[in-house]
N, C-alpha and C positions, 0 to 999 in steps of 0.2 A: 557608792553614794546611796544607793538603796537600800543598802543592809545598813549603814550605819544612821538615814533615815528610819527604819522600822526598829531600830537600836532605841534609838531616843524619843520615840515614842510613845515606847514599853515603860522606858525611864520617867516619862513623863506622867502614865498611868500612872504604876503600883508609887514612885517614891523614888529617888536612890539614897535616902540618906536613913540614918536610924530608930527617928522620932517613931514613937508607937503611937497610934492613934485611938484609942479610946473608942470608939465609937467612929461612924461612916463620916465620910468626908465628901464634899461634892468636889467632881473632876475638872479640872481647868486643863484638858488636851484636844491636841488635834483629833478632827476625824478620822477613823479607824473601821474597818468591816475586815472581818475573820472568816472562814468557810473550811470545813471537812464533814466526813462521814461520821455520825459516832454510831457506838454498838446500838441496838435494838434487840430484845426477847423474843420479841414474837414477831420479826419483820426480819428483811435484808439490811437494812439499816437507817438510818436518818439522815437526811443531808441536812445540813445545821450552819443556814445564815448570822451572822450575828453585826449589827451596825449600831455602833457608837458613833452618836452625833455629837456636836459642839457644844446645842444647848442638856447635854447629861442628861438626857432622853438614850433611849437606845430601841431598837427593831429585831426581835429575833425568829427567823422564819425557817421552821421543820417540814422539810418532805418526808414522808414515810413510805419505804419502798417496800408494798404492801403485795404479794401475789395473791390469785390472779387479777385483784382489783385495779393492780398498776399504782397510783399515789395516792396517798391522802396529805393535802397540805393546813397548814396552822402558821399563822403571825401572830407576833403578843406587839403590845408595845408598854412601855415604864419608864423609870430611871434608873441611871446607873449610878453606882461612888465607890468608893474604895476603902477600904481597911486598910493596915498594916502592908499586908503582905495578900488582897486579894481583890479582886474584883466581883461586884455586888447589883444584881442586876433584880430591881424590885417592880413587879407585875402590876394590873392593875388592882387583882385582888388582893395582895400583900404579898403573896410566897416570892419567894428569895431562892436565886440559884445565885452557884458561886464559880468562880475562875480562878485560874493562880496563872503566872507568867513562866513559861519554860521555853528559854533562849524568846524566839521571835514569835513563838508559839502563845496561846490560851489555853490551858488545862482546864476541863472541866472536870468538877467536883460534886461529893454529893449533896443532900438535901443538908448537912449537916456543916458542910465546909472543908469534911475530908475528903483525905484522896483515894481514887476508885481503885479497884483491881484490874492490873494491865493498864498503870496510865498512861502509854502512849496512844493505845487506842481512844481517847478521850480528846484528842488536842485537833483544835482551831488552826489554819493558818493564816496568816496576811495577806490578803489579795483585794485586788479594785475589780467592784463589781456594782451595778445599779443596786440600786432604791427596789424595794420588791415591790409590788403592786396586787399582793394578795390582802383582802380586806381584813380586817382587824377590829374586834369589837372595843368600840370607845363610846366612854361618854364624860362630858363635861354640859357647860354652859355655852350658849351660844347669842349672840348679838347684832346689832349694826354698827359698826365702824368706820367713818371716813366714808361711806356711802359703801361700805362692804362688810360682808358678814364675817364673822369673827367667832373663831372655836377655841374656850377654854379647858385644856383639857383638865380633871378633876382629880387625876392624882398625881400628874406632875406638876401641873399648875400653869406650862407655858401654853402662852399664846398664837393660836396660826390663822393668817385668813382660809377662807375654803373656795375652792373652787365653785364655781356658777352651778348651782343645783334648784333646779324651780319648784321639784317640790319642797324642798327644804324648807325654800325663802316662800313659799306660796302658804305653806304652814304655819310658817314663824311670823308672818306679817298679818295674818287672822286672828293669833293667839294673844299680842301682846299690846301693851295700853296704852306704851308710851314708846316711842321711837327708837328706844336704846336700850328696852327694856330686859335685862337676863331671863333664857327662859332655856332649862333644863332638856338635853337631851339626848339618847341614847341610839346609839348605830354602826354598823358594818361598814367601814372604812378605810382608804389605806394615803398616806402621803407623797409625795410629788414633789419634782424639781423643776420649775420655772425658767427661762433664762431672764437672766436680770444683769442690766449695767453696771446695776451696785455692787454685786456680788460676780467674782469668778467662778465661788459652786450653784449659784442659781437662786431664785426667790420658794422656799419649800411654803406650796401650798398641801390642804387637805382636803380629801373627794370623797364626798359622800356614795357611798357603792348600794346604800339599800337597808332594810330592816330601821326606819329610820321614825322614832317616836319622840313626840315634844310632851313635855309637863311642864306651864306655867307655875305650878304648885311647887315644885320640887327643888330641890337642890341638893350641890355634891356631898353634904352632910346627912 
């Protein structure tokens, strides 16, 4: 049941049928998170998170197993879609890394969409594992909604409440003129699972972690 679950998942990603797709496609699949070592130059290796959510967001979180330093860790967040025949995981600043499907596997590929030397060294596996909680630099627009704040994020465009953060809301409720008003802002963050009745996987909020700057002026353009 597991295997032929993680089967049609895959199927679900990339495609199974032969339509070439022209250009990126947004993902209509279940949730997915992937995990292996990949190579590193100048390190032991990389531990290399990767979560594909519902809303075609994704999460990918690199440990670098760095001597005698111990780690250095990094989260991005973006969106994902799909090609033809790959999976397309776009940053906040635009670069684009890529995937291909091998059996239950993720291949990683390079900057260019080809495939590496020694790819099995390069491959994702399928496993259930949390949400990481390593911050992540985000910025979007932010607001009051429903009597709760509300984070737009600026380059996927979806919507999350945020967690209770008083300086956030202590900033944002000095800066703005009118009660709902959008006011630009930039910060180290990472997101969150809730329990929620509506939901089996929980209510995904966003927590503000720090480095956290408002511009009434500004915006994601």
């Amino acid at each position: 049941m597991i295997v032929m679950g993680l089967t049609f998942s895959l199927l679900s990603l990339i495609g199974c049928h032969n339509k070439i797709f022209a250009q990126e496609q947004p993902f209509e699949a279940m949730q997915q998170s992937y995990k292996g070592v990949l190579p590193c130059a100048d390190c032991g290796g990389i531990e290399t998170s990767l979560f594909l959510q519902q809303d075609g967001t994704y999460i990918l979180r690199e440990v670098y197993q760095v001597k005698p330093q111990g780690q250095m860790t990094y989260a991005y967040y973006g969106k994902w879609a799909r090609t033809a025949d790959k999976l397309v995981l776009t940053a906040a600043g635009g670069e684009k890394r890529y995937f291909r499907p091998v059996g239950d596997n993720l291949e990683m590929l390079d900057l260019h969409g080809n495939r590496l030397h020694i790819p099995a060294r390069y491959q994702l596996k399928p496993v259930e594992q949390p949400m990481p909680q390593t911050p992540m630099t985000l910025s979007g627009m932010v607001r009051y909604q429903a009597d709760t704040l509300v984070f737009t994020d600026c380059i996927t465009g979806k919507i999350t409440p945020m967690a209770t953060s008083s300086k956030l809301q202590k900033e944002y409720t000095a800066m703005r003129t009118t009660s709902d008003q959008l006011v630009f802002v930039s910060m180290d963050g990472h997101f969150t699972l809730e329990p929620s009745g509506d939901s089996s996987e929980g209510k995904k909020l966003l927590v503000a972690d720090g480095h956290i700057m408002l511009d009434a002026n500004k915006g994601c353009q």
